[in-house]
LOLUM-108909 format. One record per residue (C-alpha): residue number from 0; chain; z, x, y; residue in one letter. Coordinates in Angstrom, 1 decimal, padded with zeros to 4 digits. Example, Ala and Ser with C-alpha at 12.3 -4.5 7.8 and 13.67 -1.06 7.14 Angstrom:
BEGIN
[0; 'A'; [007.8; 012.3; -004.5]; 'a'] [1; 'A'; [007.1; 013.7; -001.1]; 's'] 
//
This chain:
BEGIN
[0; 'A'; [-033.9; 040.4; 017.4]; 'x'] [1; 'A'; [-032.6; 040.3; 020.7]; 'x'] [2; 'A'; [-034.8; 042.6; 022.1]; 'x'] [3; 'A'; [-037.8; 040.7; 021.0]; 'x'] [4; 'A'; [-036.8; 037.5; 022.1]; 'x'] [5; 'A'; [-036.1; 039.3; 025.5]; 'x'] [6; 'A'; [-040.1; 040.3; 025.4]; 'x'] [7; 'A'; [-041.2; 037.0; 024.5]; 'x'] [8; 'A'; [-039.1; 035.9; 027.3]; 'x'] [9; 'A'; [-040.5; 038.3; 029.9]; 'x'] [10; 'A'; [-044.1; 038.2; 028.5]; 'x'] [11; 'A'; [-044.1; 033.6; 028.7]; 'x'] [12; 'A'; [-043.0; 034.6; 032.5]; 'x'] [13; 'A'; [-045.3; 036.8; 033.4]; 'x'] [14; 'A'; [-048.4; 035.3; 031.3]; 'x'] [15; 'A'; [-047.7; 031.9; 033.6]; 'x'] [16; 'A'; [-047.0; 034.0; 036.4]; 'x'] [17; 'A'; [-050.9; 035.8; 036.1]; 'x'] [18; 'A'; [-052.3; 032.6; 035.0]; 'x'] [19; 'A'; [-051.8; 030.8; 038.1]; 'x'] [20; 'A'; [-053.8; 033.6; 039.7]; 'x'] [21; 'A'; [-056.4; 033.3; 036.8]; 'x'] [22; 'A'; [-057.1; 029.5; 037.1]; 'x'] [23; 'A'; [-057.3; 029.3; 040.9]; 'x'] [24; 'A'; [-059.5; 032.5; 040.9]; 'x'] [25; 'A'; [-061.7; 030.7; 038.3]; 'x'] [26; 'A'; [-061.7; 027.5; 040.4]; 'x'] [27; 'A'; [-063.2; 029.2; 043.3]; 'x'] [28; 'A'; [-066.0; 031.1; 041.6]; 'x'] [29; 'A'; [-064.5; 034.5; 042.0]; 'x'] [30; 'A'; [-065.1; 036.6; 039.5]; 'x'] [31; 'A'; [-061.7; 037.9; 037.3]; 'x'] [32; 'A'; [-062.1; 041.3; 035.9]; 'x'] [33; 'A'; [-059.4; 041.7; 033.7]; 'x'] [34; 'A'; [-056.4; 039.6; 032.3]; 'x'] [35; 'A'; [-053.4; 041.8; 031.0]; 'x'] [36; 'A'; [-050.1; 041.6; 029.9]; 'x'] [37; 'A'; [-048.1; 044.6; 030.0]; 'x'] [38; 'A'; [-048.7; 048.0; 032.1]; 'x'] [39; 'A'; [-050.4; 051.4; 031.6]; 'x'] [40; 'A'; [-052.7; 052.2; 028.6]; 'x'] [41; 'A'; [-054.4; 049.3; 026.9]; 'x'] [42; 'A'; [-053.2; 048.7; 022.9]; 'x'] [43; 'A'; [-055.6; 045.9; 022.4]; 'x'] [44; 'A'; [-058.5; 044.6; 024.8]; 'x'] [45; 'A'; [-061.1; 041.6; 024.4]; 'x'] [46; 'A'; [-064.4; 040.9; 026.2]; 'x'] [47; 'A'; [-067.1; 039.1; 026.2]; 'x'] [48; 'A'; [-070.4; 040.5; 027.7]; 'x'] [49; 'A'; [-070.5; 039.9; 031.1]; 'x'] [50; 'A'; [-067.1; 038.1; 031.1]; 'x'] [51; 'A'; [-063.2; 038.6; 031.8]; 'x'] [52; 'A'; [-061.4; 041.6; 029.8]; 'x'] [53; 'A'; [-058.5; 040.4; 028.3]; 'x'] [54; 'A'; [-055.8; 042.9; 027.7]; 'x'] [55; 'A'; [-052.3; 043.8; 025.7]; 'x'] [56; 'A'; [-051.1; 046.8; 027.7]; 'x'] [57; 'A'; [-048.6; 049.4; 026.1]; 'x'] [58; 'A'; [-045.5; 048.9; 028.4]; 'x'] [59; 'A'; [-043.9; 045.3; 027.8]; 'x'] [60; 'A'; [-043.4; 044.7; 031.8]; 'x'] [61; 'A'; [-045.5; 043.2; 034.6]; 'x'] [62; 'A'; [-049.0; 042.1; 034.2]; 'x'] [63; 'A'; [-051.9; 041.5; 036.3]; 'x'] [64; 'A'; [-055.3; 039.2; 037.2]; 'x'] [65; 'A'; [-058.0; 041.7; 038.4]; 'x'] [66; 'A'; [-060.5; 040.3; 040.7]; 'x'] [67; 'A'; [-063.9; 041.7; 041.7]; 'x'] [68; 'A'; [-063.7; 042.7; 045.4]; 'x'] [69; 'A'; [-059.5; 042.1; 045.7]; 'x'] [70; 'A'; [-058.9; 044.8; 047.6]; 'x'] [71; 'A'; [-061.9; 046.1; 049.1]; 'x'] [72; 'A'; [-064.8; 045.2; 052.1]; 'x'] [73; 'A'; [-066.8; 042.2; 051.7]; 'x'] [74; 'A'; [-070.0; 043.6; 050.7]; 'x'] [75; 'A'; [-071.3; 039.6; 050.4]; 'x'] [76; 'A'; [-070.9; 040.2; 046.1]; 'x'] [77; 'A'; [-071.3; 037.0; 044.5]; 'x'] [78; 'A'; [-068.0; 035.9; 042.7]; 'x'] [79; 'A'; [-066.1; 038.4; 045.1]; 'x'] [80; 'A'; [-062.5; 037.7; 045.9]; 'x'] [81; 'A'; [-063.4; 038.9; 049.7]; 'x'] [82; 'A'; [-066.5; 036.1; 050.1]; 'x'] [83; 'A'; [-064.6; 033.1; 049.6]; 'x'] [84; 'A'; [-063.0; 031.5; 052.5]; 'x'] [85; 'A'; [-059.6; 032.0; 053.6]; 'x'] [86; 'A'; [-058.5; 028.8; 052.3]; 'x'] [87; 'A'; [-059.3; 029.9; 048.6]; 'x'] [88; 'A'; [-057.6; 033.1; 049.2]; 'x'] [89; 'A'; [-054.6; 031.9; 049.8]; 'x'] [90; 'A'; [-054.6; 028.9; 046.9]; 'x'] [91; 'A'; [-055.3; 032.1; 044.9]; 'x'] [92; 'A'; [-052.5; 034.6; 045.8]; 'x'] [93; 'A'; [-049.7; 031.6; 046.1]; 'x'] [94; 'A'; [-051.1; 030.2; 042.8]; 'x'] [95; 'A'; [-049.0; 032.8; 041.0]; 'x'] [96; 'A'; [-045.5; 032.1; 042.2]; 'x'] [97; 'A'; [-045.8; 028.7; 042.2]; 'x'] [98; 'A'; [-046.8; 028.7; 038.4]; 'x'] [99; 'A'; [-043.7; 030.0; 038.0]; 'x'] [100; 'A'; [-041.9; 027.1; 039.8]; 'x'] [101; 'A'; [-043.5; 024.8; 037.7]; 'x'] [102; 'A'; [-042.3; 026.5; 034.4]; 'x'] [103; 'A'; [-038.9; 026.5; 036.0]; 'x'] [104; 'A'; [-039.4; 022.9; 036.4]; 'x'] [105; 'A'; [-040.6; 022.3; 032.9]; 'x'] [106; 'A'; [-038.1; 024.0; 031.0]; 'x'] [107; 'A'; [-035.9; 022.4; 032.9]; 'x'] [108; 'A'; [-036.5; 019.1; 031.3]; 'x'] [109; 'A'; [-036.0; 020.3; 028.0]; 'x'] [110; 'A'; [-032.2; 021.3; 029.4]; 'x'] [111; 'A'; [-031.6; 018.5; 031.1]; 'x'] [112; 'A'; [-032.9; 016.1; 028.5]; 'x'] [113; 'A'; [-031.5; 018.0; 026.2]; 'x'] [114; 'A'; [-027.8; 018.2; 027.3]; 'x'] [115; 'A'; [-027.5; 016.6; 030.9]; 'x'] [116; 'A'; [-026.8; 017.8; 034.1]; 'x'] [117; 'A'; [-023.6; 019.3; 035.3]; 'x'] [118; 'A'; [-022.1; 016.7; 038.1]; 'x'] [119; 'A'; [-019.5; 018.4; 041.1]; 'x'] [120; 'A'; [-017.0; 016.2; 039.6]; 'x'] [121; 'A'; [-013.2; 018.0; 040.1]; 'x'] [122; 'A'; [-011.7; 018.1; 036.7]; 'x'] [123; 'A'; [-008.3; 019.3; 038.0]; 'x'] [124; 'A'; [-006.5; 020.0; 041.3]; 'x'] [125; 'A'; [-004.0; 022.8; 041.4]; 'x'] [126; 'A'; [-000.4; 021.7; 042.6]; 'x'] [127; 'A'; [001.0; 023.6; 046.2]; 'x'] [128; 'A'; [-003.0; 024.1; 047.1]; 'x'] [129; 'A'; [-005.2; 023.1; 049.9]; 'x'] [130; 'A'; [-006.8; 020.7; 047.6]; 'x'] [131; 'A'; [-004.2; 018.5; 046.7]; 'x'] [132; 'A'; [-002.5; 018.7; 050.4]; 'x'] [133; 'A'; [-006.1; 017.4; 051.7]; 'x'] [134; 'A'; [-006.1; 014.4; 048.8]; 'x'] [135; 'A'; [-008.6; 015.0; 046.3]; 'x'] [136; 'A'; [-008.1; 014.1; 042.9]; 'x'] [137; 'A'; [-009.2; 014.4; 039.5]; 'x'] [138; 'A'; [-012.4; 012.4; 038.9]; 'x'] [139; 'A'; [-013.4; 012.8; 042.7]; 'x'] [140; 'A'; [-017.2; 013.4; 043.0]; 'x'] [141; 'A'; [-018.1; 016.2; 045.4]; 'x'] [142; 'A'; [-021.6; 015.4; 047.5]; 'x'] [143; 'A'; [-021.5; 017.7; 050.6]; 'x'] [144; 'A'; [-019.6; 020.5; 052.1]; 'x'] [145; 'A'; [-020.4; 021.2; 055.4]; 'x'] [146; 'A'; [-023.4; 018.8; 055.3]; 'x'] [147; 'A'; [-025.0; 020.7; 052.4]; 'x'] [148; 'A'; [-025.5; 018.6; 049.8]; 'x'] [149; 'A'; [-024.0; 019.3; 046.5]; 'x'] [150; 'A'; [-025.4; 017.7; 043.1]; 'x'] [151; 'A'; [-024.3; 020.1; 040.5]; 'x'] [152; 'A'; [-021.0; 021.7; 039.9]; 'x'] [153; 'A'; [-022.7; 025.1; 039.9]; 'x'] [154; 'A'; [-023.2; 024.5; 043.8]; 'x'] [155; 'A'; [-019.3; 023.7; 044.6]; 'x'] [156; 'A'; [-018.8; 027.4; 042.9]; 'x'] [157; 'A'; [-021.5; 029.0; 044.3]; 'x'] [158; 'A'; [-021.6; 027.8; 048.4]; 'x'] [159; 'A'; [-017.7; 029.1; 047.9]; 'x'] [160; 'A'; [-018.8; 032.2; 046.7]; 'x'] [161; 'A'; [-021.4; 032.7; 049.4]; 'x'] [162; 'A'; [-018.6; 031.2; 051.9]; 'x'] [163; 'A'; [-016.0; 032.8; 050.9]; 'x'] [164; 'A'; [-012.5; 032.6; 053.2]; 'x'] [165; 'A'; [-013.8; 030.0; 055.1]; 'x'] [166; 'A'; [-013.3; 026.2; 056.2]; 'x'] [167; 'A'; [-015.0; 023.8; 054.7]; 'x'] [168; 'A'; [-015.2; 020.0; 055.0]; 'x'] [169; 'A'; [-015.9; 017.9; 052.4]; 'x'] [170; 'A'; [-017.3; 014.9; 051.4]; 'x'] [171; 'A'; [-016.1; 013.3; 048.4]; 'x'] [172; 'A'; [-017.1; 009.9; 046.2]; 'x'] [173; 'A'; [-013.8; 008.2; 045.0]; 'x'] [174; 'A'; [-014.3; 004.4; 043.6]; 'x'] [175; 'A'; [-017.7; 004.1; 045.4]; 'x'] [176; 'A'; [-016.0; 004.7; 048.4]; 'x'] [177; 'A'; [-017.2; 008.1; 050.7]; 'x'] [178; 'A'; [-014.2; 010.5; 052.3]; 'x'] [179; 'A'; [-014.4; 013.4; 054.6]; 'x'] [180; 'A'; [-011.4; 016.2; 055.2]; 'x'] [181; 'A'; [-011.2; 019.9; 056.0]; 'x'] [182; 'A'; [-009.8; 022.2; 053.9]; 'x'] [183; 'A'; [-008.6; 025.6; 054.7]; 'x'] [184; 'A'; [-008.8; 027.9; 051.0]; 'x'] [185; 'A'; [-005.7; 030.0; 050.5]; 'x'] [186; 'A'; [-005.6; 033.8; 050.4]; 'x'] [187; 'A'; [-004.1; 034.6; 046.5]; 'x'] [188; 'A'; [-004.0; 037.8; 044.8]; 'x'] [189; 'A'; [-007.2; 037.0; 043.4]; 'x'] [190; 'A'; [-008.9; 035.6; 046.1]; 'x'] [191; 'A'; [-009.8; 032.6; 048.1]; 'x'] [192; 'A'; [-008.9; 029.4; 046.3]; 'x'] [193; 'A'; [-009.0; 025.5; 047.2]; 'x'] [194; 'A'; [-007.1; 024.9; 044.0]; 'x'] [195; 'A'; [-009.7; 022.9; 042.8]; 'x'] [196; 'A'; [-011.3; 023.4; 038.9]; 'x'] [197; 'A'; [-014.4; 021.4; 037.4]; 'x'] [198; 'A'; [-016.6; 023.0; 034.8]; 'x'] [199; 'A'; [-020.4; 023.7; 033.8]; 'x'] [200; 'A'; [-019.9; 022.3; 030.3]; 'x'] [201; 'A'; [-019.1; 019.3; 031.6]; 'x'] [202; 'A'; [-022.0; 017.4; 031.2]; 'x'] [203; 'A'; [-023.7; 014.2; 032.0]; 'x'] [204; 'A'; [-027.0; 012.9; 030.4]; 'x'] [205; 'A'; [-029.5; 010.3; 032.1]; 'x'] [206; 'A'; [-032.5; 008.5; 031.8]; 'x'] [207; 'A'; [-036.1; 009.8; 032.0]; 'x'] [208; 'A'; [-036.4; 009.5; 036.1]; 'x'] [209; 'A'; [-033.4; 010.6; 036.7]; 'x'] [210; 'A'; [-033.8; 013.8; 034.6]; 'x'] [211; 'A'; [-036.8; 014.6; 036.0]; 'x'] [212; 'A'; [-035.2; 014.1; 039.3]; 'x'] [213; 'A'; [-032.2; 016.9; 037.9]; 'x'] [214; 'A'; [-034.8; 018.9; 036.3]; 'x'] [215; 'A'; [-036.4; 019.5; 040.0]; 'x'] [216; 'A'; [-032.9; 020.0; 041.5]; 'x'] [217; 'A'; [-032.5; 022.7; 039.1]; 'x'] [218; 'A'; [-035.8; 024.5; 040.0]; 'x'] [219; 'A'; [-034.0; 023.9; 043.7]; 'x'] [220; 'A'; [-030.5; 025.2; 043.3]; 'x'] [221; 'A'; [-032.4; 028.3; 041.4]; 'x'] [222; 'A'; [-034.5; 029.4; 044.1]; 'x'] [223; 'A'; [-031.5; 028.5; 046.7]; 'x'] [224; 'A'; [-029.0; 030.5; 045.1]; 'x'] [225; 'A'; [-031.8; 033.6; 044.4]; 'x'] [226; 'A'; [-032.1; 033.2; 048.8]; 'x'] [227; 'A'; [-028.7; 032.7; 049.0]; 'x'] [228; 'A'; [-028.0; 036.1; 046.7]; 'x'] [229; 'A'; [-030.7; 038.2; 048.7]; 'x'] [230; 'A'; [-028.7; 037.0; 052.0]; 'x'] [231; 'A'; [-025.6; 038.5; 050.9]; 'x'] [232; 'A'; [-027.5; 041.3; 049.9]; 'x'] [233; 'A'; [-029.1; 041.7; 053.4]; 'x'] [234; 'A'; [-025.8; 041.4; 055.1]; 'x'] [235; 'A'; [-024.0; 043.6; 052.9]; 'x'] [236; 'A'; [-022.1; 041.4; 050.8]; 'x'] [237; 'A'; [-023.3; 042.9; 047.1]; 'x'] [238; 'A'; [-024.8; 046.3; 046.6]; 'x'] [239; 'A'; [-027.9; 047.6; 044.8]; 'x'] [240; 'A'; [-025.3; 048.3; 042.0]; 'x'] [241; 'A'; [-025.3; 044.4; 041.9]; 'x'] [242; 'A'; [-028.7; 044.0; 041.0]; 'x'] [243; 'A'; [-030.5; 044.4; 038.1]; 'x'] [244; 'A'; [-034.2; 045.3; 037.1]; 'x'] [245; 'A'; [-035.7; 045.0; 033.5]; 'x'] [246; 'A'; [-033.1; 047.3; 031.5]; 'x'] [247; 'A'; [-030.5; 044.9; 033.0]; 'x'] [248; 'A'; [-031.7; 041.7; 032.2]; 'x'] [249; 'A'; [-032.6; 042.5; 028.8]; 'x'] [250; 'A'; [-028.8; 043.9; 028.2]; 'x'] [251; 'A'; [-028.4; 040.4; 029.6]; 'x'] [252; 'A'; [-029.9; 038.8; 027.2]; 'x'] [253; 'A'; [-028.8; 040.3; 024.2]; 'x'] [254; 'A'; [-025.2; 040.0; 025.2]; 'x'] [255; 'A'; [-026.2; 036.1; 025.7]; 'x'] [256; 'A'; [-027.9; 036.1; 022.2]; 'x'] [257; 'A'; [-025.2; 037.8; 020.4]; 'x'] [258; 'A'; [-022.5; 035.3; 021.7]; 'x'] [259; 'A'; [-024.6; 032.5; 021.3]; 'x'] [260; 'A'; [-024.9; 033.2; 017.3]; 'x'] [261; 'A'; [-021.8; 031.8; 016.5]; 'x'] [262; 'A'; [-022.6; 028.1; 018.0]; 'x'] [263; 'A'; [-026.1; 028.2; 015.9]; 'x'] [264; 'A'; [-029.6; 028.2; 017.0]; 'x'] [265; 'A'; [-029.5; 025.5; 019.1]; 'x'] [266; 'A'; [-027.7; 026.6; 021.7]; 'x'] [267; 'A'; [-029.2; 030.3; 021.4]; 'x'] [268; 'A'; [-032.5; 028.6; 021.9]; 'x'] [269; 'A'; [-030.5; 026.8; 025.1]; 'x'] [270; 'A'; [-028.9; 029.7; 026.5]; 'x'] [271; 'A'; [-032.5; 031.5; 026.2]; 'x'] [272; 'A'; [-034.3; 028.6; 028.1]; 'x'] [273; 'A'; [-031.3; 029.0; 031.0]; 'x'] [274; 'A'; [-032.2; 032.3; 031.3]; 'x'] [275; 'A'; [-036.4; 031.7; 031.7]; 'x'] [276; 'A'; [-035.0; 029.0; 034.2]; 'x'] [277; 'A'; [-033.2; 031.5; 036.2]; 'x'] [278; 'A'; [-035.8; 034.4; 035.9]; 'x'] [279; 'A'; [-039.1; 032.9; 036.7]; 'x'] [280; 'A'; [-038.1; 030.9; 039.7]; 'x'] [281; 'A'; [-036.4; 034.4; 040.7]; 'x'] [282; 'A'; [-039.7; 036.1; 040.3]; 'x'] [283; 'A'; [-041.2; 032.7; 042.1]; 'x'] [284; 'A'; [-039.0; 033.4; 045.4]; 'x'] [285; 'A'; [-039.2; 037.4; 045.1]; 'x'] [286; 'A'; [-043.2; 037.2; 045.4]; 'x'] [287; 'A'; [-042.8; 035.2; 048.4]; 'x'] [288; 'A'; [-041.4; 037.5; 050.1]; 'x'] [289; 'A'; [-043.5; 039.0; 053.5]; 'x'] [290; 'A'; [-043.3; 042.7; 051.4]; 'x'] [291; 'A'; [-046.3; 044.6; 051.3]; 'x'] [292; 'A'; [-047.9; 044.7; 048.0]; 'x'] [293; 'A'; [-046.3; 041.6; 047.2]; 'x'] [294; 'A'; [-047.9; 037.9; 047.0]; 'x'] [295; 'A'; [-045.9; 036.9; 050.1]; 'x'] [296; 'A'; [-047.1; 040.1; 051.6]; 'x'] [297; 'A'; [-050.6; 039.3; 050.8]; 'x'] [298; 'A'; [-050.4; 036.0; 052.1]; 'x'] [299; 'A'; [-048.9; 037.3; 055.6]; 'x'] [300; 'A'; [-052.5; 039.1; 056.2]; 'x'] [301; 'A'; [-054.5; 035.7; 055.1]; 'x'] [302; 'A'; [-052.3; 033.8; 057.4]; 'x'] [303; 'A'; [-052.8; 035.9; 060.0]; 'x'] [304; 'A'; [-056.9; 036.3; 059.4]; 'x'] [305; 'A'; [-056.4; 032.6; 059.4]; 'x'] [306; 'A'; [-055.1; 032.3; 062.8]; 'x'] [307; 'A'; [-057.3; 035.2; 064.3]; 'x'] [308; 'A'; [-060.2; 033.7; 062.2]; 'x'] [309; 'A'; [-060.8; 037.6; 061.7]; 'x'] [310; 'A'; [-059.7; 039.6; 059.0]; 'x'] [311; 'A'; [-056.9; 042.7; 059.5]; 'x'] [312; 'A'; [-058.7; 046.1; 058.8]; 'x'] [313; 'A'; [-059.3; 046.2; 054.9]; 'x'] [314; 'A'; [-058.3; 049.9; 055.4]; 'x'] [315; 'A'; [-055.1; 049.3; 057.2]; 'x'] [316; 'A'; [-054.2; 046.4; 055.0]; 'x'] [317; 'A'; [-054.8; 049.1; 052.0]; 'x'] [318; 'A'; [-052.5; 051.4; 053.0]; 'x'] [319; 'A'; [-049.2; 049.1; 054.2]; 'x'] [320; 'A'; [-049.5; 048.0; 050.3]; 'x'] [321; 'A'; [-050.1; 050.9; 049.2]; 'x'] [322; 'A'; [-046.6; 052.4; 050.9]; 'x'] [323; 'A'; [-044.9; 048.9; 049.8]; 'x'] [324; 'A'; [-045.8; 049.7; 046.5]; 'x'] [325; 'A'; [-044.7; 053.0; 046.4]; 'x'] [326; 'A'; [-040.9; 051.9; 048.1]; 'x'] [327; 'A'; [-040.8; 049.2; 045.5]; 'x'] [328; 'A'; [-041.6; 051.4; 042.5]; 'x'] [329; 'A'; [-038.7; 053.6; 044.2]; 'x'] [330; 'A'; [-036.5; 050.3; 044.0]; 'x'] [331; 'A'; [-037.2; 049.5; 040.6]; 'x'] [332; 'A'; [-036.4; 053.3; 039.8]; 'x'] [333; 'A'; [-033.1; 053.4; 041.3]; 'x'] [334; 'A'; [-032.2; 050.1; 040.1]; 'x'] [335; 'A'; [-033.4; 050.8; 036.4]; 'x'] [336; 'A'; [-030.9; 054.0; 037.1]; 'x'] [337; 'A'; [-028.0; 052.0; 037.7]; 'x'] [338; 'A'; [-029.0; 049.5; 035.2]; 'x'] [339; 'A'; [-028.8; 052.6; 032.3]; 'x'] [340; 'A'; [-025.5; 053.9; 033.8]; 'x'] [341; 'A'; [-023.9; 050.1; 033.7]; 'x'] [342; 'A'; [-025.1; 050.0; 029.7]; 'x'] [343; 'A'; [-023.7; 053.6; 029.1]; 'x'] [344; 'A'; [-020.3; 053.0; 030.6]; 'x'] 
//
């Protein structure tokens, strides 16, 4: 059961993913050759004459929105994706990832409405730590640290992760009243602490503005902390064993599903929706990125046409994706690898 609700999971990302691509290709008048789901040899295909092909493929991952002319010259094709103006190109290509934001953004109500949001209030403050030596209290409300804004516990726990060792100045809401101080974490035997505890589970629910408002903040601190993750990754603060591909996630989600059983279906269907939260604005963020082969990388050559008001050679273009594809199917193998050897130990 698990795996299939992982599939269902995947497939609702990348079917919104594919059909922000679709929509703003039909929009424009260029003509989409295929829709699929799925990769490699087709299990079940629809078409109309003259019309799109739509397509179930036989492996459950990726997808794709085929366009007449994506790729290749502009031999002046009606309903070509190369004859429309640069404008439309580019609606087109960042169509997909930001269909993906807005399912972030819409499942998000349904958790937010559902059970609240999770407020940096400090639940506890550890006695002998920097915490309690700087002042804070239980009940405090955390709102910046280091002039980053903070409106979910998650935050607190995550820019100390990111930050970790160093000193950070608060700001704190006690009786409607705003406080500053700097606090220095302590070195422990199991790591940096401020001696300060809150909790995710500790919710507050709102009215219908406001949990629209959180519901947007959550899309926020999402694609933030997927930046903030590929950062540390960058500067060599997590591995490539730290990340996981397809095989990982879906481990991930069975673990979630099995321990979410016991609490009943509700909060399996909760835990599920956290996890399409996290994924497609993920997927949002990481086809954003200037990478060949990509949709940021695609977008990098219709900026650039846009400021040269000339497109790059179709040929070169070609074959910089063609090489980022191939170093990113490379990537996916090694992390699927290390995703297998994780399960196995």
């Amino acid at each position: 059961m698990s795996i299939v609700i992982a599939l269902i999971v995947f497939s609702l990302i990348i079917i919104v993913h594919e059909l922000g691509h679709f929509l703003l290709a039909k929009a424009n008048g260029i003509t989409v050759l295929e829709f699929s789901l799925g990769m490699g040899a087709r299990i079940l295909s629809h078409q109309k004459e003259g019309g799109t092909r739509y397509s179930l493929k036989l492996l459950p991952f990726g997808g794709s929105c085929a366009m007449l002319g994506e790729d290749g010259e502009d031999d002046g094709e009606e309903g070509s994706f190369q004859s429309k103006s640069v404008g439309a190109r580019i609606s087109v290509v960042a169509a997909g990832p930001i269909f993906n934001f807005i399912l972030a953004f819409v499942l998000s109500i349904f958790i937010v409405g559902a059970i609240g949001y999770d407020p940096a209030v400090i639940l506890g403050v550890t006695e002998g730590y920097p915490a309690e030596e700087a002042g804070l209290q239980e009940g405090d409300l955390i709102t910046k640290m280091n002039g980053k804004t903070i409106r979910l516990y998650r935050q607190f726990y995550n820019y100390t992760y990111f930050h970790t060792g160093e000193t950070i100045t608060f700001e704190y809401v006690r009786d409607g009243v705003t406080y500053t101080t700097v606090i220095t974490p302590t070195l422990t035997e199991n790591g940096y602490k401020f001696g300060i505890s809150g909790s995710t589970n500790y919710r507050y629910r709102t009215g219908p503005l406001k949990t629209l408002y959180y519901s947007a903040y959550e899309v926020y601190y999402w694609i933030d902390t997927t930046i903030q993750s590929l950062n540390l990754l960058i500067h060599g603060g997590v591995s490539l064993d730290d990340m996981s591909g397809p095989v990982g996630v879906v481990s991930t989600i069975s673990e979630t599903y099995e321990e979410s059983k016991s609490d009943g279906a509700y909060y399996v269907w909760l835990n599920m929706l956290n996890i399409a939260i996290l994924l497609t604005a993920n997927l949002g963020v990481m086809n954003l990125l200037p990478i060949p082969a990509l949709d940021g990388g695609r977008l990098v050559f219709l900026i650039i046409e846009a400021i040269r008001r000339k497109r790059v050679s179709p040929e070169l273009e070609a074959n910089i994706h063609f090489v980022g594809l191939m170093l990113l199917m490379v990537l996916m193998v090694v992390v699927m690898f290390n995703d297998v050897v994780k399960i196995i130990q």
